[in-house]
C-alpha positions in Angstrom: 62.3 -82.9 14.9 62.4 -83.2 11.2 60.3 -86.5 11.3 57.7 -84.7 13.7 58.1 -81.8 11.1 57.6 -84.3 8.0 54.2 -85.8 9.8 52.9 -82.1 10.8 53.1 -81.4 6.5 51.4 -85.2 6.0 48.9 -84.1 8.5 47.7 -81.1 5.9 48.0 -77.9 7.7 50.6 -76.3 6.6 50.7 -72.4 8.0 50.5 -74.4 11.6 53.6 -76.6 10.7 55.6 -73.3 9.5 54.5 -71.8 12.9 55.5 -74.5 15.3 58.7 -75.7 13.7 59.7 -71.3 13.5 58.8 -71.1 17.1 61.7 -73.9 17.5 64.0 -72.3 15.4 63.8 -68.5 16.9 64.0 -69.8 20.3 67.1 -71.6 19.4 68.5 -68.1 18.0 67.4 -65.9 20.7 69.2 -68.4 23.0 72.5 -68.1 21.3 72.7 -64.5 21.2 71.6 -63.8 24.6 74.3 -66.6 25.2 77.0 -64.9 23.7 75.8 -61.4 25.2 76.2 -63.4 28.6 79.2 -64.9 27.3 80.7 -61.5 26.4 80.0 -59.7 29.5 81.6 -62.9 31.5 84.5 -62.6 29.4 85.3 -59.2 30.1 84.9 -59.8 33.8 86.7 -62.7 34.3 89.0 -63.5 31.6 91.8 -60.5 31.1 93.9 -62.3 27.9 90.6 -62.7 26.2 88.8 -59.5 24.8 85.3 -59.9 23.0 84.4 -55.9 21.5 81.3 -54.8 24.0 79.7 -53.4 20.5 79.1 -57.0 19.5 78.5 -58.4 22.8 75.5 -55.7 23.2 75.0 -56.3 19.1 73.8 -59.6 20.1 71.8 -58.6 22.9 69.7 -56.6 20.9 69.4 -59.1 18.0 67.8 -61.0 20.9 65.3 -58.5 22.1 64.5 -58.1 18.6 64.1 -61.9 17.8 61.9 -62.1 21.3 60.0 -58.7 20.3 58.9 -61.4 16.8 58.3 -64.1 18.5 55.5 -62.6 20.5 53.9 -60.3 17.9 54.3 -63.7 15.6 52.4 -65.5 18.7 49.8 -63.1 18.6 49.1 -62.7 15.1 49.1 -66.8 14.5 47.4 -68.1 17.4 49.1 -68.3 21.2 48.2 -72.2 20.7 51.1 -72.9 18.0 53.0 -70.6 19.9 52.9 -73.0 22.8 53.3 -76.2 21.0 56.5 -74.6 19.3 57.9 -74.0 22.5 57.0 -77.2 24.0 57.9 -79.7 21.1 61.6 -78.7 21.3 61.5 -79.5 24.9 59.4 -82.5 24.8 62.4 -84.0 22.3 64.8 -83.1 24.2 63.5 -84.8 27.3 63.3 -88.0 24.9 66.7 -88.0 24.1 67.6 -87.8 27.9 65.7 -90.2 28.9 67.0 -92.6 25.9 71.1 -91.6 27.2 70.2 -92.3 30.8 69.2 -95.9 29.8 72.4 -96.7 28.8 
């Protein structure tokens, strides 16, 4: 990601680098908090000798409306194009790097 990153800023648009490569990172937050809301509420369910506080569980689930609520003002205002690129370059690397461990 950093070398796709590093050619995007040799490439000479700069706003649309910040925009793609913050579309990765925010999706990567609002992931782990709606993971650990999920995580808390499973917790709670399943698991009586561990206790995660249902403020912090529901603290994260609204850090992640919030982060999503960004996101798509942030996809408006810059362009739904970027928007879709950020979302898909993270993927498309990742689908790289399966493929590459699968070969082995």
């Amino acid at each position: 990601m950093l070398l796709l990153s590093l050619s995007g800023l040799a490439w000479g648009n700069v706003n649309q680098m910040v925009m793609v490569t913050g579309v990765g990172w925010l999706t990567a937050f609002i992931v782990l908090h709606g993971g650990l809301w999920f995580a808390g509420l499973w917790f709670q369910r399943e698991c009586s000798g561990f206790q995660i506080n249902r403020g912090l569980s529901w603290l994260a689930l609204a850090m992640a409306r919030l982060e999503l609520f960004v996101l798509i003002v942030g996809g408006w205002a810059w362009g739904w194009l970027q928007l879709a690129i950020g979302l898909f370059l993270p993927l498309v690397v990742i689908g790289i790097m399966v493929l590459y461990a699968f070969e082995k």
